[in-house]
Every structure is written in C-alpha cells, then in structure tokens.
C-alpha positions in Angstrom: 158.1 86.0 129.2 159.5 86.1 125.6 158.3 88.9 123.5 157.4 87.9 119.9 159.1 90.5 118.5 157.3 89.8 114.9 154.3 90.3 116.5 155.1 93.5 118.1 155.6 95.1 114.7 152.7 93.7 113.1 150.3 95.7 115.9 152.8 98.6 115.3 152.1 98.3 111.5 148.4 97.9 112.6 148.1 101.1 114.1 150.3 103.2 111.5 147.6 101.8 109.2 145.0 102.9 111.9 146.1 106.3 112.2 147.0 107.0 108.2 143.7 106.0 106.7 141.4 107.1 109.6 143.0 110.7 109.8 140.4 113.7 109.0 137.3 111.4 109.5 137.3 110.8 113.8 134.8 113.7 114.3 132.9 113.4 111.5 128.5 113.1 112.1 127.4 109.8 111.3 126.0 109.7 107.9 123.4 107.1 106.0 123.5 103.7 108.1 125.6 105.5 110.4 122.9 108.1 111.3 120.0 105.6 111.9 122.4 103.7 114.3 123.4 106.9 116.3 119.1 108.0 116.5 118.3 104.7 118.1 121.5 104.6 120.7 120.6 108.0 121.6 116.8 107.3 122.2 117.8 103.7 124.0 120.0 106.7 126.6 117.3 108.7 126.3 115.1 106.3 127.7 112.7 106.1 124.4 113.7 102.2 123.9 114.7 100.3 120.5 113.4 103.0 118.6 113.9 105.1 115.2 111.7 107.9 114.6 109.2 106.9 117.5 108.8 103.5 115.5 110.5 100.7 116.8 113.6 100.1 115.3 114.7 97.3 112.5 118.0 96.1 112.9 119.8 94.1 115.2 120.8 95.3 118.8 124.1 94.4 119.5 126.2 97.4 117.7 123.2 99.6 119.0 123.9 98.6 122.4 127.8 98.9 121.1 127.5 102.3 120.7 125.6 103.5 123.6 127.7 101.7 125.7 130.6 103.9 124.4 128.3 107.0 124.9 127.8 106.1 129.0 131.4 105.5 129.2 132.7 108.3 127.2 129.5 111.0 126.8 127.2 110.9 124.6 127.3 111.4 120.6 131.3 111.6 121.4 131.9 109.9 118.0 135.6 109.6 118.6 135.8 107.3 121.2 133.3 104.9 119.3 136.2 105.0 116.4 139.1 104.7 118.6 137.4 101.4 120.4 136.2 100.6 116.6 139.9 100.7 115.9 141.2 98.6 119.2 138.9 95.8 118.0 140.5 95.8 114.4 144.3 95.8 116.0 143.1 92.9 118.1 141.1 91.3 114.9 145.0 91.3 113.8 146.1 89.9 117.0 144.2 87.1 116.9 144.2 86.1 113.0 148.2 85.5 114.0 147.0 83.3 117.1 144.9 81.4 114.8 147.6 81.1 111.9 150.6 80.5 114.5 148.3 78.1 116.5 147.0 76.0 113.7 149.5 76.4 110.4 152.9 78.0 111.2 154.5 80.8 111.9 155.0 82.2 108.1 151.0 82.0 107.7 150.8 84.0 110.8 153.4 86.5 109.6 151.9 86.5 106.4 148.1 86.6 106.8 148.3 89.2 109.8 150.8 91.3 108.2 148.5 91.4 104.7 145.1 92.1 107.3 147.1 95.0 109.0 148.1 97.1 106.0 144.7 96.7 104.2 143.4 100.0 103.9 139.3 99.0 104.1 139.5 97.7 108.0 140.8 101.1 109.4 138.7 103.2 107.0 135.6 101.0 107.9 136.4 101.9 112.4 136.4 105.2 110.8 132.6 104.9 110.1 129.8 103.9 112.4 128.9 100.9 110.9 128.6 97.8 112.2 131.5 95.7 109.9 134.4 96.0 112.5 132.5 95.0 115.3 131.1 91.7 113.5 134.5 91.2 112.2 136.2 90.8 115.3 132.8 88.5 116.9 133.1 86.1 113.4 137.1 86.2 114.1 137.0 85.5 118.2 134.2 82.7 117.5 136.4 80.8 115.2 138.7 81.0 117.4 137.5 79.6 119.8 135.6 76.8 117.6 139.4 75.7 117.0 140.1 75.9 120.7 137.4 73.3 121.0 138.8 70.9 118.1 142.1 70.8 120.0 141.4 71.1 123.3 137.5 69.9 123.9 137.3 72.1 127.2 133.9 72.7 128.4 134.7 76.4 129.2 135.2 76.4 125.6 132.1 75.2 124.2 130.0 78.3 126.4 132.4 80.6 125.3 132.0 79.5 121.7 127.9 79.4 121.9 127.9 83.3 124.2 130.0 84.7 121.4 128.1 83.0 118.1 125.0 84.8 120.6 126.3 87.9 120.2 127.7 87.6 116.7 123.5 87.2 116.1 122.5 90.4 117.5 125.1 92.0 115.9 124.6 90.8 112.8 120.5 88.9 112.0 121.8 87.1 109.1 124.0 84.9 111.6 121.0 83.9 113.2 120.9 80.4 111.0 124.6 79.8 111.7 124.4 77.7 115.0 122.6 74.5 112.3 125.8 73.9 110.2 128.3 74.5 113.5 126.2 71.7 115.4 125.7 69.5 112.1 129.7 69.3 111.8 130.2 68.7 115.4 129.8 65.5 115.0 132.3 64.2 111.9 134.9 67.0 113.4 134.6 65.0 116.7 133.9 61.6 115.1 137.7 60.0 115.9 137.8 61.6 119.1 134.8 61.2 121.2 132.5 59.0 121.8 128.6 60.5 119.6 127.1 60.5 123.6 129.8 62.8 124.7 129.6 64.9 121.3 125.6 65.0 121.7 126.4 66.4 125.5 129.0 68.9 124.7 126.7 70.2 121.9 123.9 70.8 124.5 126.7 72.8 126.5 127.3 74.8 123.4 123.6 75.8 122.6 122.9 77.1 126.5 124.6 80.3 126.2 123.3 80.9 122.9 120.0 80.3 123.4 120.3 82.5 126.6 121.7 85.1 124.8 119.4 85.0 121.7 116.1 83.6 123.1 116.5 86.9 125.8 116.4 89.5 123.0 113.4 87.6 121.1 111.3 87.5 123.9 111.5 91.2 124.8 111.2 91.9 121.0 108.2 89.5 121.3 106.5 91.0 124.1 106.8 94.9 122.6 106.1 93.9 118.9 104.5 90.8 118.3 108.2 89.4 116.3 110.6 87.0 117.6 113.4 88.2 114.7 116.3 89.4 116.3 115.8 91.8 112.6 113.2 93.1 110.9 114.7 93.8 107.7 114.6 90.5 106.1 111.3 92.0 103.9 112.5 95.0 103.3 115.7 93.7 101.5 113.8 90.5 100.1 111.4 92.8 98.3 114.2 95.2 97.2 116.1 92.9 95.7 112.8 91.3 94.0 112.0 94.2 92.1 115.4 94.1 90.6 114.0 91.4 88.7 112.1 94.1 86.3 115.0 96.7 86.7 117.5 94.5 85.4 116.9 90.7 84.5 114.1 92.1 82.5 115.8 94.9 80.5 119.6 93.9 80.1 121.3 91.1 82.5 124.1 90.9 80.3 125.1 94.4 80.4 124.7 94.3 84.5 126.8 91.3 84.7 129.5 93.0 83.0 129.7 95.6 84.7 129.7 93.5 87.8 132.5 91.5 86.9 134.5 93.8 85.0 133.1 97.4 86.0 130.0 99.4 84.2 132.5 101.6 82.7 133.0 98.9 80.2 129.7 97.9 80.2 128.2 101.1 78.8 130.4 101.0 76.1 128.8 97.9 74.7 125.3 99.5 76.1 125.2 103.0 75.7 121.5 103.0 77.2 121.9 100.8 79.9 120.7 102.7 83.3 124.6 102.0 85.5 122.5 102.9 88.3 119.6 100.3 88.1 121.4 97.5 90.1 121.2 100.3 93.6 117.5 101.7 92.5 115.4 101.3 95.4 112.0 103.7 93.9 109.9 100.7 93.8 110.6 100.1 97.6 110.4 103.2 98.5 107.4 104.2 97.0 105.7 100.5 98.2 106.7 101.5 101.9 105.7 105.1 101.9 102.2 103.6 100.7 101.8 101.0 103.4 103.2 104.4 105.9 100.1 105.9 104.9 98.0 103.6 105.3 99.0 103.3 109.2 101.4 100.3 109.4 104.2 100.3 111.8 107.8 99.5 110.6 107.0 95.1 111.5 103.7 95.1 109.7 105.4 96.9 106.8 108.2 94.5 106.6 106.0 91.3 107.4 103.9 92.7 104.2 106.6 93.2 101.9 108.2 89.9 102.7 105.0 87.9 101.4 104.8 90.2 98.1 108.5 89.2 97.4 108.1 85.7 98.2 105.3 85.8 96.2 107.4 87.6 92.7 110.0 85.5 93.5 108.7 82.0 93.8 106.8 82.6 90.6 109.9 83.1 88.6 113.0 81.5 90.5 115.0 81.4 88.0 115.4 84.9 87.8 115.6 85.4 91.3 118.6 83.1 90.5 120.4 85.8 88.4 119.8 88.7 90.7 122.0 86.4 93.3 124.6 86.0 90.7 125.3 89.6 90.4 124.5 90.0 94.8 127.3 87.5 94.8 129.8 89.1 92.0 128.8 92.6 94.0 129.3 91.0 97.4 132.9 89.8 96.3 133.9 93.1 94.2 137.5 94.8 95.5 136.8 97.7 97.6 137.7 101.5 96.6 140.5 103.0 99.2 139.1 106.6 98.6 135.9 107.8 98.5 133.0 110.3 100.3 131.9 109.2 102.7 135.0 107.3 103.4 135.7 103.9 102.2 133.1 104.1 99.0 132.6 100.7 98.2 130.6 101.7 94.8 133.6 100.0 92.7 131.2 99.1 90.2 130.5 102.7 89.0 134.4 103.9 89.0 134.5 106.2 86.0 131.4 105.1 84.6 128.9 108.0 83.7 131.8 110.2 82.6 133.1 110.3 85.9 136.9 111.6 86.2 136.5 113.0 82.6 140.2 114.3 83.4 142.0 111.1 83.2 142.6 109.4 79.9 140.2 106.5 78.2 143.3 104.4 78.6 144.1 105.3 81.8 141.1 104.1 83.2 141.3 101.3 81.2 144.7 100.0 82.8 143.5 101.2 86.3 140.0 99.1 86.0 142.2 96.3 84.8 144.9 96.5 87.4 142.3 96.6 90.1 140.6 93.8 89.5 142.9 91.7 88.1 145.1 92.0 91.4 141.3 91.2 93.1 140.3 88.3 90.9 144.4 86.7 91.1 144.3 87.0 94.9 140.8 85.1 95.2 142.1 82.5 93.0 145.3 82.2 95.1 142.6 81.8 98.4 140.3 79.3 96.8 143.7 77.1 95.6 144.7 77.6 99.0 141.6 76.1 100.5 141.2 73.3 98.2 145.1 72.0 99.0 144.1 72.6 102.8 141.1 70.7 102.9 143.1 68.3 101.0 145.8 68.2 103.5 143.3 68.9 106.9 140.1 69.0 106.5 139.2 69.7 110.4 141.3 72.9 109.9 139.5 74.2 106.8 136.1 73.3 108.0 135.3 76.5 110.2 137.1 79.1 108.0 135.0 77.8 105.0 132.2 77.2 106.7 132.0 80.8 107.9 133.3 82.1 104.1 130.3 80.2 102.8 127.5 80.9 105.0 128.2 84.8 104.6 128.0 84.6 100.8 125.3 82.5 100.4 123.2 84.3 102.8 124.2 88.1 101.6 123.8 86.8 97.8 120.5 85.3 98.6 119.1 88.7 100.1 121.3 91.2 99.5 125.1 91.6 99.0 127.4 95.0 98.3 131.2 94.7 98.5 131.1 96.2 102.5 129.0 93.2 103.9 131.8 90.7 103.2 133.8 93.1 104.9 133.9 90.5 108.7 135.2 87.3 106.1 138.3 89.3 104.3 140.5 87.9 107.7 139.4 83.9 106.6 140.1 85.0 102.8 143.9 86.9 103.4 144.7 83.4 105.8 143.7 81.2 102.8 145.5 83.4 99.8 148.6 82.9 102.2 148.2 79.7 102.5 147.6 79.1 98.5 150.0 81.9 97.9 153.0 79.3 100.4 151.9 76.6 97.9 152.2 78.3 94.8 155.8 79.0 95.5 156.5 75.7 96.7 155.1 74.3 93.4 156.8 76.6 90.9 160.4 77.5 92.9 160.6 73.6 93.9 161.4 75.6 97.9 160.1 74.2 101.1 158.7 77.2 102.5 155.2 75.8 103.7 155.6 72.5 105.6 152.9 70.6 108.6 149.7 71.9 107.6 
C-alpha cells in the first residue's frame, strides 16, 4: 500500500496544532455551556435521566450521551479524555476534508483546504472546551461525505449510512432537525440524468429509514416523559431572546450595532459615545421573564413552550424588525474568531478593545489590528463565495451539498440566534471553497494552469 506521504504531514501538522493551542486547558472544569453539559452526563450515569437541576434537560442528547460515553470508558468527570477524543475527531475532520477534496476536485484542493483546516487555531482550541462544535463538525463533514459517495456511486449501503449519520447530526445539534427536506428535495435533479424518478423515489425511502429510526426513537421517549416531541427545547428560549433585542437595539441605535458588527464596536462607540456595546449579548429581559414563569411553578418545557408564543407574537407584529435583528445574527454568526481569550477561544470579536479595553496599546494600533483582522476575514469569504459561484458554474452536483449545508446553517442560526462559535462545524465547507476561488484567482490574474477538471 502506497503511503500518501502529503497526507502524512498534514495529520502531523494537525496534531502540532492540536497540542500547541490546546496546551494548559486539558484539565480545566467545564465552564458556562460546558458546565450544564457535564451536570446532565453525570446525572444520565448517575441514573437521574436527561436531567439539569432535577428538571429535565433542554438541549439535544447526542454530545450528552458523547460525553458520558467517554466518562464509562475513561471514569467519570475525567475531562481529559473527552478533549483528547474531542481532538481525534478534529484530526480526522482533517482527514476526511482531503478525501472529499482529492475525491471530488484534485489533489491541490486537497492539499490546500486540509492543510489551511489543520493549522487554524479555532478547531483545536474549541476540543479544548466541552462544547459541542467539534463533535457536530466532524457529523456535518462525515454526512457530506457520504452524500457525495451516493452521487458517484448510488450504493444502497450508502444511502442508510448517509440518513443514520444526518440522525445523529439531529441529536447533536436540534437546528438540523429540518435538514433531511432540502437533502430529499435535491435528490431528485442530482439524480435526474442518472436514474430513473421510481428508483430515485425508492432509494430516498432507503435514506429516511435510519433517520427516522434514529430521530423518531429519541422523540418518542422525550414524548412519553415530557409531553414534547423536539429533539430541543430551546427553540423559545432563544426566539424570545432574540425578540427582545428588538427594544434593546432596533429601537435605540441599529446603526451604531451594525457597525460594530461589521467593523467592530470599538469604532462604533466613537461615532456613538452612548451606545450600550453590550446590548446585542443582554439577556435581563429573558432572564427576568423565566425566573417569573420559575415562580409560578412551570417546568423548563412549559417555560419554553410559553416564551415561544410571546416571541412569535412581538415578532409577527413587527417583522421587519425582526428582519434586522437577523442581519446583525448573520454579520455575528460570520465574524472572525479571536485566537486568545478566557475561557479559551473567546469568540466576543465584536467587543476587542471596545470599552477601553487594552488601554495599553496605542489608538492606532488597534486601529491597524481591527483592520488587519477583518480585512484578512472579509478577503477570504470573498475568495470562498467566488469560489463557489465559478464551481457551481463549472459542476453544480459538486457544489450542491457543500452550499446546501453553508446555507441551511446561516439561515437557521441568523433566524434564531447566531454568535461567531455556531458556524464553527461549516468553516471546513468555507476553507474547501476559498481554495477553490483562491486556484481561480491565480489562474485568472498569473494566466497559470494551476486548477484544472473541476
């Protein structure tokens, strides 16, 4: 067997990266999201059941049940080995972003793309946390693989494999949960030339077994202990967050919130000197609403059941600024991430030396670093949205998962709610389409031949 020896150093770079930007944090106590995770995989041991706090729990199962299967393999609350897996699944993320490149582009995609993915400093700082971004990166990355193997193979094997993993991918993460519509929808023009709409109708049924066994399972327990059928109960609890942003900032000063969205709110409270930099994360309102409904004796699925109908009912009586609150979840959602921070990997870019933060570094020192950072961000989505306009030009049927994925992930987090660490599991799809605009780009302006057979 031939060793790709390319490969070999691109896992080796993988795990330098792993070990470098991870080191100091493998022992650290959960903290925040972390915490509530660790509570409910401990009580699940325990024998307590999906619970937080004696109150069922509100999030999707699958990194629960992630982490306390680490914790019978390994002991409980040992934090490290959740990490070190945490940090196998990135190096294999890797692994198989240079299958997908190789397979379906060439080999200097793959070199590219999985080289860029394994020296970018937010996946091993986010397997040094316990949340849940690494594991639904690797599930969004292994189910598009295997959505290609289907487009140029059309095994049966590979249509349950697809459906078990976009099951999982749903427990993992509840937004997912609408995903399987658009996947069956494009069945049918991806397969239009090469089977007949019968077959396609068949091999789509094959597809939605698994994942209605894996998915209907969890919604039928949930419905016999709770009285829900969402894989999450959280959807209320965010909706009605981000409705109340409607007062906190369409109300008082969009424009000042946009900027600093898009450029940073250092620069925005310079035009503003009142704005409140901290509105756009307030969550008083909420809090205040839930401790409210708490008293009155609500369990954590009436609470959120009641909060989703008060924001549907803000929200559908002004949409249009419900509108601009998913600009900025969108501008937030797609903001460059911070390689330093407590806890580690701070994705609160939006703040960076806002509120007289860092009053040791020069005005124009921050200037040039704020612009720096995200010019080099907004240049390399440029490059990746050039990149998948001349691919869908040039294949459609091998753009068609990547952006169906990119785009159901930001319209989703911007509709509901969207920071810069959510879109986390879709930077993979985003380095493997700045390659590929970044190939063209070079071909265009050095006249070369470096990007061929797409």
């Amino acid at each position: 067997m031939k060793i790709d020896k390319f490969l070999v150093l691109i896992i080796s770079l993988a795990i330098l990266s792993s070990l470098f930007w991870s080191q100091g944090f493998f022992s650290l106590v959960p903290q925040s999201d972390g915490a509530y995770y660790n509570e409910v995989a401990n009580n699940l041991l325990d024998g307590e059941g999906f619970t937080y706090k004696k109150d069922r729990a509100i999030v999707a199962p699958g990194y629960i049940f992630f982490i306390a299967g680490n914790y019978l393999l390994f002991g409980q609350n040992n934090y490290v080995a959740v990490r070190v897996i945490q940090i196998i699944l990135f190096i294999l993320s890797v692994y198989l972003i240079y299958r997908i490149s190789l397979q379906l582009f060439n080999k200097k995609i793959a070199l590219l793309s999985s080289s860029l993915m394994s020296v970018f400093y937010v996946f091993p700082l986010s397997a040094s946390r316990f949340n849940r971004e690494i594991l639904v990166m690797f599930l969004s990355i292994l189910l598009l693989y295997f959505l290609y193997q289907i487009y140029l193979k059309i095994k049966i094997r590979d249509f349950l494999i697809t459906g078990l993993i976009l099951g999982l991918l749903v427990l993992t993460n509840g937004i997912t949960q609408l995903l399987f519509i658009p996947i069956v929808l494009l069945f049918f023009p991806v397969f239009k030339n090469k089977l007949p709409f019968k077959k396609t109708f068949l091999l789509v049924l094959i597809f939605l077994m698994p994942y209605l066994l894996v998915v209907g399972s969890w919604q039928l327990y949930i419905k016999s202990v709770s009285g829900s059928s969402s894989v999450t109960s959280r959807g209320g609890l965010l909706l009605y967050y981000k409705s109340n942003k409607i007062e906190t900032i369409v109300d008082k000063n969009y424009l000042g919130h946009f900027i600093g969205h898009t450029f940073g709110y250092y620069f925005s409270e310079k035009i503003y000197p009142e704005l409140d930099v901290g509105a756009y994360r307030e969550n008083q309102y909420t809090q205040d609403r839930m401790e409210q409904l708490e008293k009155e004796g609500k369990n954590s699925i009436e609470i959120n059941r009641i909060l989703q109908e008060e924001a549907k009912e803000k929200i559908l009586s002004q949409p249009h600024k419900y509108f601009l609150i998913t600009v900025l979840n969108f501008l937030y959602l797609n903001s460059p991430v911070k390689p330093h921070g407590s806890p580690p990997i701070n994705t609160d870019i939006l703040r960076m030396f806002a509120g007289g933060r860092h009053s040791e570094i020069p005005e124009f020192v921050k200037i040039i670093i704020l612009l720096v950072f995200r010019g080099a961000w907004y240049i390399f989505l440029i490059v990746l949205v050039y990149g998948l306009v001349k691919l869908f030009k040039c294949h459609w049927q091998k753009a068609i998962w990547l952006f169906l994925i990119i785009l159901y992930f930001n319209l989703f987090y911007s509709a509901i709610h969207g920071i810069a660490r959510y879109a986390l599991p879709i930077y993979p799809f985003y380095i493997v389409l700045f390659s590929i605009g970044l190939f063209y780009l070079l071909n265009k302006f050095f006249k070369t031949k470096l990007i061929n057979g797409l």
